[in-house]
Every structure is written in structure tokens, then in C-alpha cells.
C-alpha positions in Angstrom: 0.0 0.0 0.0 1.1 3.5 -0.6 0.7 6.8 1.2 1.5 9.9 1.9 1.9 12.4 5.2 2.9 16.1 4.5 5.1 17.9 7.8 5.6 21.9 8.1 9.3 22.6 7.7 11.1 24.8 9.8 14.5 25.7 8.2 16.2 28.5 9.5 16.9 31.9 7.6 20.4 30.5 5.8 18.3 27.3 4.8 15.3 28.9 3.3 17.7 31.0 1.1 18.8 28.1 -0.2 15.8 26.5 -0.8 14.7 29.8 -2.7 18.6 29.2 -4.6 17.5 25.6 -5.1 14.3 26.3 -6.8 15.6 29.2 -8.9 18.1 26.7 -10.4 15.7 24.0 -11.1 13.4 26.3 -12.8 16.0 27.5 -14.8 17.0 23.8 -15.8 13.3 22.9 -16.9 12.8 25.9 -19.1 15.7 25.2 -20.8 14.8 21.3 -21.2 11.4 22.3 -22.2 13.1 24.7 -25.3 15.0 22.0 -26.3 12.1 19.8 -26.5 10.4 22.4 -28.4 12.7 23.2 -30.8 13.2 19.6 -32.0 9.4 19.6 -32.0 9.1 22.5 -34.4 12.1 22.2 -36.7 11.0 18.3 -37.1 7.7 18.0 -37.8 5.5 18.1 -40.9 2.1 18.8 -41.4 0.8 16.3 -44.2 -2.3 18.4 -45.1 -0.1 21.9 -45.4 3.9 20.6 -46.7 4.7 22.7 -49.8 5.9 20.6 -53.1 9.1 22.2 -53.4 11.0 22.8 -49.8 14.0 22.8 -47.7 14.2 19.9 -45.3 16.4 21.0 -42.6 19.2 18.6 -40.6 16.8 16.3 -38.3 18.4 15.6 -35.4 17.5 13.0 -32.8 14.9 13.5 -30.4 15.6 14.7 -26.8 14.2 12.0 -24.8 14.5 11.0 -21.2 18.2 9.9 -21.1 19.7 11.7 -23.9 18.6 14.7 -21.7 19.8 13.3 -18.5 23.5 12.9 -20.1 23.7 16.6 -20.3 23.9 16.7 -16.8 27.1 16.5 -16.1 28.6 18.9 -18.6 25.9 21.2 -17.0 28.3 20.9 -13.7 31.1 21.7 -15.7 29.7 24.9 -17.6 27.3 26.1 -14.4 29.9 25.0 -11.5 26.7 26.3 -9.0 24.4 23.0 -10.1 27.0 20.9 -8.6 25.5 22.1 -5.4 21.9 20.5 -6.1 21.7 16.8 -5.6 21.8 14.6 -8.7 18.7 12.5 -8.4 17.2 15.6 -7.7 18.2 17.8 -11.1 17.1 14.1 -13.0 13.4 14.3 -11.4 13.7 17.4 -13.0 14.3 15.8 -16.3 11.6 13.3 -15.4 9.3 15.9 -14.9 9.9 17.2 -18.7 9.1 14.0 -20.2 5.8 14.0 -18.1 4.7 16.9 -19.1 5.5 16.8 -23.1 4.6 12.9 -23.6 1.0 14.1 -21.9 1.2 16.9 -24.9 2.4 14.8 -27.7 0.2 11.0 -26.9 -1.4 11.9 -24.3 -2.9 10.4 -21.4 -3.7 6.3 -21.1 -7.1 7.2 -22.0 -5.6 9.1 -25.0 -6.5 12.5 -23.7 -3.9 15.2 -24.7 -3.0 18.0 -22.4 -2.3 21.6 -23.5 0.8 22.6 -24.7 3.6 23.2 -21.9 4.4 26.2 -20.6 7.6 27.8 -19.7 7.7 28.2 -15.4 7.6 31.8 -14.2 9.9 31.8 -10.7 7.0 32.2 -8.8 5.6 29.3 -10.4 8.0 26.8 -9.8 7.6 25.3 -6.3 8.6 21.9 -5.8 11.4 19.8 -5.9 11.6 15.8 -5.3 14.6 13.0 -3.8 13.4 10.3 -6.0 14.7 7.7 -2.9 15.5 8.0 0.4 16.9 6.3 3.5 15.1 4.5 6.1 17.1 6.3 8.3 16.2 9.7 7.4 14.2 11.3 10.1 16.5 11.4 13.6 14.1 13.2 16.0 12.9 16.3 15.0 15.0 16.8 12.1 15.2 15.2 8.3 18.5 14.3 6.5 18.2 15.7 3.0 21.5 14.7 1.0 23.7 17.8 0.2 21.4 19.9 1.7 21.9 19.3 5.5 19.5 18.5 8.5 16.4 20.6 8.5 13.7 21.3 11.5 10.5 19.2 10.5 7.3 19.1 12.5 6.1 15.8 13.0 2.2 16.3 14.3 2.2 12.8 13.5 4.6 9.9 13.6 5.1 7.4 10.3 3.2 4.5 10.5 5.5 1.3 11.6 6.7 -0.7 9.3 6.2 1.7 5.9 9.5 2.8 4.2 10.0 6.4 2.9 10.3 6.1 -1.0 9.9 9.5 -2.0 10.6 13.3 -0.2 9.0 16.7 -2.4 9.9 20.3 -0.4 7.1 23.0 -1.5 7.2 26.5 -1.1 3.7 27.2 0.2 2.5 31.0 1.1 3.0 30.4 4.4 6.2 28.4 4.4 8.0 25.4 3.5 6.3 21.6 3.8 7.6 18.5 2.8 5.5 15.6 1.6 6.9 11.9 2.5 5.5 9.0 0.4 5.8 5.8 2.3 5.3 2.2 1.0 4.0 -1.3 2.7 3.8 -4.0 0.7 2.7 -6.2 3.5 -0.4 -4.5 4.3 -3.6 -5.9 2.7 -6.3 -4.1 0.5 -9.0 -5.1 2.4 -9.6 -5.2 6.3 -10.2 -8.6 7.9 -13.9 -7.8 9.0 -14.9 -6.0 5.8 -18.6 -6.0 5.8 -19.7 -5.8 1.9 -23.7 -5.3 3.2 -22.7 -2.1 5.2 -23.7 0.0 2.3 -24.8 4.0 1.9 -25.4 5.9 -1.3 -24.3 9.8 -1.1 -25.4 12.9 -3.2 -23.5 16.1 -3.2 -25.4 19.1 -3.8 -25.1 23.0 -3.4 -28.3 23.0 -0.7 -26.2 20.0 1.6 -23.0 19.1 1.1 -23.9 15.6 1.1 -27.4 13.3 1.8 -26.6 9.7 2.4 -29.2 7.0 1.8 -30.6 7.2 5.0 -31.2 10.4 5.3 -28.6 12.3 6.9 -27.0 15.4 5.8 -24.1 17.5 6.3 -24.6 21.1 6.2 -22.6 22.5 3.5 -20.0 25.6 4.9 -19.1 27.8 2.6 -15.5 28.9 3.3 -14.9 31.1 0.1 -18.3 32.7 0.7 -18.0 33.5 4.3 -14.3 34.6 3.5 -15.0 37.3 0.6 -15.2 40.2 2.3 -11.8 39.6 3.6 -10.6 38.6 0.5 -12.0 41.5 -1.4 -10.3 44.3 1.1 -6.3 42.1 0.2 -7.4 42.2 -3.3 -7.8 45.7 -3.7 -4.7 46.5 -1.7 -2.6 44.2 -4.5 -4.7 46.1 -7.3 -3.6 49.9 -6.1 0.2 49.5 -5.7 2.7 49.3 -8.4 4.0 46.1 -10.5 7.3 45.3 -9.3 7.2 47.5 -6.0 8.1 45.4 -2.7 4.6 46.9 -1.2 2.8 44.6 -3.4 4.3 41.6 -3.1 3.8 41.9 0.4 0.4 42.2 -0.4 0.6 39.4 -2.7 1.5 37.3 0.0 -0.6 38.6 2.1 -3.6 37.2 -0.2 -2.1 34.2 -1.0 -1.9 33.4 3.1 -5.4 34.4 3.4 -6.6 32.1 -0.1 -4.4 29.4 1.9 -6.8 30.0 5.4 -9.9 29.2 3.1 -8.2 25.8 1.5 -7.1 24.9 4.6 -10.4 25.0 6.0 -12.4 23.3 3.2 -9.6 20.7 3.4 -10.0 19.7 7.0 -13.7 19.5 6.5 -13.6 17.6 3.9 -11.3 14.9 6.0 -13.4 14.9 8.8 -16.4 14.2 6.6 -15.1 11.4 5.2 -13.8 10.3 8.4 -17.4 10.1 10.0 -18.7 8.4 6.4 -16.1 5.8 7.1 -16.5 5.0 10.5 -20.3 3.8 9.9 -19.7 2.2 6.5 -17.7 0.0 4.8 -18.8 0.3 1.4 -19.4 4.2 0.0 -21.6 4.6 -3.5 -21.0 8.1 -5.0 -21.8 9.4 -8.5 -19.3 9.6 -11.4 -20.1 13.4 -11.8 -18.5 16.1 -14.3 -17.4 18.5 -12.1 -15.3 20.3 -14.4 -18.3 20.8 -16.6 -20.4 22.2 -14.0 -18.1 24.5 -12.8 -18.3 26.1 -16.2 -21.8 27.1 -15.8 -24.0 29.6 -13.6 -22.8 27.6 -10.7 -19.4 27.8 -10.8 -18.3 29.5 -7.3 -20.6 27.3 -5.7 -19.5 23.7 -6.6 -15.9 25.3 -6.2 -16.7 26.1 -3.1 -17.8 23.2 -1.8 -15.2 21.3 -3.5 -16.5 18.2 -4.2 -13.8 16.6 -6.6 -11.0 17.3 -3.8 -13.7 15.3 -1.1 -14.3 12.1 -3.4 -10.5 12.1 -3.8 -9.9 12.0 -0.4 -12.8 10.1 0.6 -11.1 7.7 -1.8 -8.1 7.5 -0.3 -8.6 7.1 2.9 -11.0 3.8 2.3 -8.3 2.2 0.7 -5.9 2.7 3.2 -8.8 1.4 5.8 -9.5 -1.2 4.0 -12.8 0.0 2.7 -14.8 0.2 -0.5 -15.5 3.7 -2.5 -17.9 2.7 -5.6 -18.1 4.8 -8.3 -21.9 4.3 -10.1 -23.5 6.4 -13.6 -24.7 9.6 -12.5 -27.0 9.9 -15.3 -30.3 9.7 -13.9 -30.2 9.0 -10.2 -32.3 12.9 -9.4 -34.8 12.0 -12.1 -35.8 8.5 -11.4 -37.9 7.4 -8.4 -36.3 5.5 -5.5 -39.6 3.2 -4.7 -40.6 2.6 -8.4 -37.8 3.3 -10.9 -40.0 5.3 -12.7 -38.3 8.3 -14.4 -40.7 11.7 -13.1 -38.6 14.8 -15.1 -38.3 17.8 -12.4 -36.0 21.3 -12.5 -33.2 22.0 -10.8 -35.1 24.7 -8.5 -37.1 21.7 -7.2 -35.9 20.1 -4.5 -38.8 17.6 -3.6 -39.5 14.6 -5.3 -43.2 13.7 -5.3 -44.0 10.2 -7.6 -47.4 10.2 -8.9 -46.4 6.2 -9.7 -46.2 5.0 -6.4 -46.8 7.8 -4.0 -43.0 8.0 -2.4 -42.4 11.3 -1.7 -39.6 12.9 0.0 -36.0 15.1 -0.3 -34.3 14.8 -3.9 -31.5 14.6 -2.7 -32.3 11.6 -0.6 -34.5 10.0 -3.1 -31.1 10.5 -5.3 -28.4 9.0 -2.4 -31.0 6.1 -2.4 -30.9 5.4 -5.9 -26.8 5.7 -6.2 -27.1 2.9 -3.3 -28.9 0.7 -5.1 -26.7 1.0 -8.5 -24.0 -0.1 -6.5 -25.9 -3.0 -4.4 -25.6 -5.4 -7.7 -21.9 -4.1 -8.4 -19.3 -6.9 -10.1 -16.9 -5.6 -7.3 -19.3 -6.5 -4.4 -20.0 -9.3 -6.1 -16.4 -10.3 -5.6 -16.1 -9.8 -2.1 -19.1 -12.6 -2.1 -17.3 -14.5 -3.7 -14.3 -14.7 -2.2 -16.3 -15.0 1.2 -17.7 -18.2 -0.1 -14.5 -19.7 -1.3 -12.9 -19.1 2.3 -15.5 -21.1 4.3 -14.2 -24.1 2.4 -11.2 -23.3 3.3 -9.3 -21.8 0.5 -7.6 -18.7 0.4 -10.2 -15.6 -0.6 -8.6 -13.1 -3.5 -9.9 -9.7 -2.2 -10.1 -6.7 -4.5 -9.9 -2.9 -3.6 -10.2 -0.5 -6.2 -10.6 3.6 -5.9 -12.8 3.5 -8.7 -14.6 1.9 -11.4 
């Protein structure tokens, strides 16, 4: 199983200069990768549809790819003496991170979606920084051994769960401060919890009236951080607006907003753990609707369902099952407000009306419960629950169940 726990750095004055140094550098590294990538991508390609009959074809040259790029490393060091200074593995995630970002360009996705095309890092935009691998032996107390960077103050809230191994360390430059995000590793620990109960089932619906409805009936009011933070963030945003572009008044005002944007995210987050917490400790199976939450926050609704943030909750609602040991089933949205709960009979209403009233079968009651109701009983019948059943079955004759977890499906 993998995972991840994110500590608040504390580097002192001399060590957050660096860090700054360290991050200036890198940036510096990928633009330039990125241009060469670029180049080779314009001085090599063709258009079939638009090629002239008489033209020059110019030298082709290979393509920069992942290693040929990697073995210009070291003459870097030679020409820039100050990149010597930055860990290797670190300046070849940077590498890594080029071929990431131009294979999702060029081919795209597994799904065969393309991103946009790349963009060239502004300072300000470059954040992060990765160790590929580190050692078990890492964290000594209170501090964190980063190779050729030197033993930094790190705030462990929370200790590492025994028997993972640290894999992975990223350092971010956050608006207020540094953090570092550890990705641990335990093979050992299985997908599923012993006592996994595949008939402890609930059905939620997100909405912009509750946050969520589950089958049953409950509902969680929805907060409204961004709303209820406006007027602060209004007052900031006028500040940044009146002072000049380059002046050192405004980018303490730009940090100023960016502590304060950082106050509402940080308070959406933790309610958005804490719901899923509470889902999780009454359920062991979660049904939630494959919804376009992209597309919707195109429309009329926008700062609402941006608000409420509902594609960061199913992530993390996500996550955490797995690493309990739970279920998360992801069921067709299509439908589940429009047809009835008791019946199954499709009765058409508007988005302004929020109670469901079947003239089929008389059920009446909240659309969002009558939806949370039918998203449970979509994933009642699922192939992965079906699974579990069976694997149930095969252990009380005494053979060894295969259990399956999945995030999604």
C-alpha cells in the first residue's frame, strides 16, 4: 500500500535562502529542457495536409528524450559550477518531470487525452522539488536528513506509521512556508480489512443546498469557506490592485492574499477529512456518482460547486477507504435525481425543485435523498461487491479468498 503524510518545515533563515537558490536553479534547468524539447518539435515536424511541393528539409536531429537529456547533466556541472551544489537525483526528477509533461502533450494520457501545450515556469511558479529515494534512516528526532542539503527542523504532528518505508521526499514553497511531503510504502499491508462488511452499504449525493445526503437520510450542512471569506478577501485584493507592479509593497500584499486564499483551503480541506472520516466509521462500502465536475463548474454555478469542492472530497474520501481497508464505488450519475427510488420510474423535475413527489407509487420525499437512495442501489448489484461474495464463499471451504480494492470503477 502506498501513502502519503505532509510535515511543516522549519528551516532556518540560511536554509530557506537556499531553498529559494534551489528552486531558482531548477526552474531554470526545466525551461531550458522544455526549449529544447520544443525546438526539436518544431524544426522536425510536418504537417501532411499543409507541406509545400518544393522545400527545404532542414538537418533532423534526434529526439531529446529522457536519457539523452539526462546525459547533459554532467557537462551542466562543468559549464554552471553552481548546479553541482543541487543533488543529482534531484536535477534528474527534474528531467523526469519534462518528459511527463510533453509525452502528456504529444500521446497523451492512457485514456488518450492530450494535455495543452507546456508552458515555460515563471519563478513564482515553480515550487517543488523531489529526492526520487531516500533512506530508512532519514528522520532522527525532530529533524530530516536531505542529501547535500543538510539536517532541517521538520514538525512531526504525527509519527510514520510502523513498518512503511520512505520512498519519495517533495519540499514546497507554500504561502505560508515550506512543507515536505513523505511518500511511504508497505507491501505487506492488505487491500482489504479482515472484518470487511460488503452489506454495510450507503449511497451519497453532493449538492449546493447540503453538502452531502446519504441514503438514509442524513446530511451534512454545506460551509461555505470562500463565501464567508470574501469580504476579507476583497479588502487584500484591492490592496494588491492599487500599488505598483514590481514595488516590494505589493508583493507583500501578494503574499498577504495568497496566506489568506491558503486559510480558506485549509479549511475546506479539514472538513472535507473529517467528513469522510465520519462516512467511514459507519460504513464499509461508499456509492457516490461519477459526476462532471469540471463541466459544472463552467456554468451559472461555478463559485458554488468550487466552493464546496466536491472533486477534492471524493479524492480524499477515496483515499482514505483504501488505506482502511474500505470500499468507494463509483456508479453512472446519469439519472439517479430523475428517477424514483420506490418505483424506478423516471418523473422529469427542474433543478429549482428540491422535492420529489411520484405520482407512480406515492414515495415522496427530499431529492437529494431520493437520489443517495438510488446511487445505493446502483452499486448493491456491483461486479466488485459481487467479488467480495465470492471470495467469502471460497474461504469457508477453506481456501484462500482473493480480495479486490479498487478507488474507482
Amino acid at each position: 500500500m502506498r501513502t502519503a503524510y505532509q510535515y511543516k518545515l522549519r528551516p532556518t533563515k540560511q536554509q530557506a535562502v537556499e531553498i529559494d537558490r534551489w528552486l531558482s536553479m531548477l526552474c531554470a534547468q526545466y525551461n531550458y529542457l522544455l526549449a529544447d524539447r520544443f525546438n526539436w518539435y518544431e524544426q522536425n515536424r510536418c504537417p501532411v495536409n499543409a507541406c509545400p511541393l518544393v522545400c527545404h528539409l532542414p538537418r533532423l536531429r534526434d529526439n531529446p528524450d529522457y536519457y539523452s537529456q539526462k546525459r547533459t547533466l554532467p557537462e551542466l556541472k562543468k559549464t554552471h559550477p553552481h548546479y553541482g551544489e543541487i543533488y543529482s537525483q534531484v536535477l534528474q526528477d527534474v528531467v523526469k518531470r519534462v518528459k511527463k509533461t510533453f509525452d502528456l502533450f504529444l500521446g497523451g494520457d492512457s485514456n488518450g487525452k492530450r494535455s495543452g501545450r507546456p508552458r515555460f515556469k515563471a519563478r513564482d511558479r515553480y515550487r517543488t522539488f523531489t529526492y526520487p529515494s531516500m533512506k530508512e534512516t532519514c528522520i532522527q528526532g525532530n529533524l530530516i536528513n536531505l542529501p547535500m542539503f543538510g539536517k532541517v527542523k521538520v514538525v512531526l504532528h504525527r509519527s510514520t506509521p510502523a513498518g512503511f518505508k520512505i520512498k519519495t521526499a517533495s519540499i514546497t514553497k507554500k504561502a505560508d512556508g515550506y512543507y515536505i511531503t513523505l511518500s511511504l510504502e508497505d507491501a505487506t499491508v492488505p487491500t482489504t480489512k479482515p472484518d470487511f462488511n460488503p452489506d454495510s452499504i450507503t449511497g451519497i449525493d453532493v449538492g449546493l443546498k447540503e453538502f452531502l445526503t446519504t441514503s438514509v437520510g442524513e446530511t451534512v450542512a454545506i460551509p461555505q469557506h470562500y463565501r464567508s471569506s470574501q469580504k476579507r478577501l476583497r479588502v487584500i485584493q484591492k490592496r494588491v490592485s492599487r500599488r505598483h507592479i514590481g514595488s516590494n509593497r505589493r508583493k507583500k500584499a501578494v503574499k498577504q492574499l495568497g496566506r489568506q486564499h491558503k486559510k480558506v483551503a485549509d479549511k475546506r480541506k479539514d472538513f472535507h477529512f473529517k467528513t469522510a472520516n465520519n462516512l467511514l466509521k459507519k460504513y464499509d462500502v461508499i456509492a457516490v456518482e461519477d459526476l462532471n465536475v469540471k463541466g459544472l463548474a463552467r456554468t451559472r454555478l461555478a463559485k458554488s460547486v468550487l466552493d464546496a469542492g466536491w472533486s477534492s472530497f471524493l479524492s480524499i474520501l477515496k483515499n482514505k477507504a483504501e488505506n482502511a481497508g474500505l470500499l468507494v464505488i463509483t456508479v453512472i450519475a446519469s439519472g439517479t435525481s430523475q428517477d424514483c427510488s420506490g418505483c424506478n420510474v423516471k418523473v422529469p423535475k427542474k433543478l429549482h425543485e428540491r422535492w420529489h413527489d411520484c405520482p407512480n407509487c406515492g414515495c415522496s420525499l427530499d431529492r437529494d435523498h431520493n437520489g443517495a437512495i438510488n446511487i445505493k442501489n446502483r452499486a448493491v448489484g456491483h461486479s466488485v461487491l459481487k467479488a467480495h461474495r465470492v471470495s467469502e464463499a471460497i474461504a469457508g471451504f477453506g481456501e484462500k479468498p482473493t480480495l479486490y480494492c479498487t478507488q474507482s470503477v
